[in-house]
C-alpha positions as CSV (number, residue, x, y, z in Angstrom):
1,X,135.6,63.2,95.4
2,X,139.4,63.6,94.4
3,X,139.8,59.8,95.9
4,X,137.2,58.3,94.3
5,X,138.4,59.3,90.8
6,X,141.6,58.7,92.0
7,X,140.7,55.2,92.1
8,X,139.4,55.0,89.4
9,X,142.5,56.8,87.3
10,X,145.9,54.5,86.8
11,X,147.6,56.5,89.7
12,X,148.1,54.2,92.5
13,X,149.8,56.5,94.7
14,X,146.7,57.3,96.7
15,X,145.0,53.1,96.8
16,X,145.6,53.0,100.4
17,X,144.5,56.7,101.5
18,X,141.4,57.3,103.5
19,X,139.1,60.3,103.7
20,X,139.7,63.7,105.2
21,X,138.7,66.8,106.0
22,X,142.1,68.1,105.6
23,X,143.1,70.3,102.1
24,X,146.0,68.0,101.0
25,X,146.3,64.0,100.2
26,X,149.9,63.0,101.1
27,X,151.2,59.6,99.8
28,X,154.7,57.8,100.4
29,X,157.7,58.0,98.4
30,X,159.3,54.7,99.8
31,X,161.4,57.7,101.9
32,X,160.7,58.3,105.6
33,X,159.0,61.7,105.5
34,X,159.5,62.5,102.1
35,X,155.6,62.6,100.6
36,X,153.8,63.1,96.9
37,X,151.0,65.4,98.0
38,X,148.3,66.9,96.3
39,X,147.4,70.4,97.4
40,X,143.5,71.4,97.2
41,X,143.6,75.3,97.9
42,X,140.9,77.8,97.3
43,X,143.0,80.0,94.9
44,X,145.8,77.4,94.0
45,X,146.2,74.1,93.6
46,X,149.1,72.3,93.1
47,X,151.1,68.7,93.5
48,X,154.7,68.8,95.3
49,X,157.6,66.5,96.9
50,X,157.5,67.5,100.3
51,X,160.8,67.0,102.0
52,X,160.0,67.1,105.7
53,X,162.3,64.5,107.9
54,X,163.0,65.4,111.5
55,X,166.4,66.5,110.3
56,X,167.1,69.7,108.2
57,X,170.5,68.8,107.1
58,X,168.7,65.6,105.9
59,X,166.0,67.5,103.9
60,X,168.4,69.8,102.6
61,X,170.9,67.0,101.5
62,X,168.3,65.3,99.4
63,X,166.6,68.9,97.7
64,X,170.7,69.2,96.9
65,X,170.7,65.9,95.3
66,X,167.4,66.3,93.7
67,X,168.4,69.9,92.1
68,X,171.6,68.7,90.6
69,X,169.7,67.1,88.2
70,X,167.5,70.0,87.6
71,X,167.2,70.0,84.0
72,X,166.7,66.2,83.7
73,X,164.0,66.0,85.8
74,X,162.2,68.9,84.3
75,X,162.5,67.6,81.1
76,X,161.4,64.1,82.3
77,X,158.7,66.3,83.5
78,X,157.7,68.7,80.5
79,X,157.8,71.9,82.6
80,X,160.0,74.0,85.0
81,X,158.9,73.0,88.8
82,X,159.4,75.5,91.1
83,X,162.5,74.0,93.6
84,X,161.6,75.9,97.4
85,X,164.7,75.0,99.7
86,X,163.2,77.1,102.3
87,X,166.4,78.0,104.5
88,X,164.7,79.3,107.3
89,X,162.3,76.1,107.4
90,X,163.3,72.6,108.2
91,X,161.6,71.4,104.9
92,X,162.1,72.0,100.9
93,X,159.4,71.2,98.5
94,X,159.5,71.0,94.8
95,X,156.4,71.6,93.2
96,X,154.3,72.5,90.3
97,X,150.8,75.3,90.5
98,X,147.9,76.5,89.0
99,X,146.1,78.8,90.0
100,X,142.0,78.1,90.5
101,X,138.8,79.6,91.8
102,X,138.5,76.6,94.1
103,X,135.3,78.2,95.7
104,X,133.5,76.9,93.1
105,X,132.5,73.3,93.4
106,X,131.8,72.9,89.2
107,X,135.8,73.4,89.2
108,X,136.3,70.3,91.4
109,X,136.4,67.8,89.1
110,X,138.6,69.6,86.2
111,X,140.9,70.5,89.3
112,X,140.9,67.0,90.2
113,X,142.1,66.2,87.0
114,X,144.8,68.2,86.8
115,X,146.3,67.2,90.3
116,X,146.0,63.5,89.0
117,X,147.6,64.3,85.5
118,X,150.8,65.9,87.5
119,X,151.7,64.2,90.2
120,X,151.9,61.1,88.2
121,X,154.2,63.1,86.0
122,X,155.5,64.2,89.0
123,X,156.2,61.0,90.5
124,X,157.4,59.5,86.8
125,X,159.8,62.5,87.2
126,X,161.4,62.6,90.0
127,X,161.3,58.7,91.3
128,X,164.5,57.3,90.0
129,X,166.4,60.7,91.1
130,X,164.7,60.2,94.3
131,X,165.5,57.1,95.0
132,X,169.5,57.4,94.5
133,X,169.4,60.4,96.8
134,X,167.8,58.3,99.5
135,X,170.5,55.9,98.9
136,X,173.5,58.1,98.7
137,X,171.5,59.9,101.9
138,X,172.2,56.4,103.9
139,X,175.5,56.1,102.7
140,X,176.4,59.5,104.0
């Protein structure tokens, strides 16, 4: 369901995605193993920047880079995201909830709404500043 009306919406993130059973889409940032995803949860849903490369330092460098410009990319966005460095993980997220009764399959379609609305404004957000951190990350 979310990928059919995400075909039909004007995000593109998720053209080239195939079904699941899994509760999350994932889609590239032009980063190795940094992802958009879209998380489907029975009591949350929520979109996020998933930093997860094989290297921690690597993760942590690019959440660093990413935070320093905090305020401008929660403006860009038009809310506070919730910024997860996770020091005991390998991975930090950045992401943005709402909590749902996602037992209910009348919700589905509102809830795939919302995913689609913010992680385009996630992505709008957050793509420039990415994209510089990957770059500084390389010239490291």
């Amino acid at each position: 369901q979310a990928l059919d009306q995400l075909r039909r919406s004007e995000c593109r993130l998720y053209d080239n995605i195939s079904p699941a059973k899994d509760h999350w889409l994932a889609s590239a940032t032009g980063i190795s193993s940094v992802t958009y995803n879209m998380i489907f949860g029975k009591k949350e849903i929520r979109v996020e920047l998933s930093l997860q490369r094989s290297n921690a330092e690597e993760n942590r460098f690019l959440f660093d880079e990413l935070e320093s410009q905090k305020a401008k990319i929660e403006q860009a966005f038009g809310d506070q995201l919730n910024w997860l460095a996770l020091p005991e993980r390998k991975a930090c997220r950045i992401q943005y909830a709402k909590a749902v009764d996602g037992y209910d399959e009348q919700n589905w379609p509102s809830m795939i709404d919302w995913l689609t609305k913010e992680i385009m404004r996630l992505q709008a957000a957050v793509k420039e500043p990415l994209q510089r951190a990957g770059e500084n990350l390389k010239a490291r």
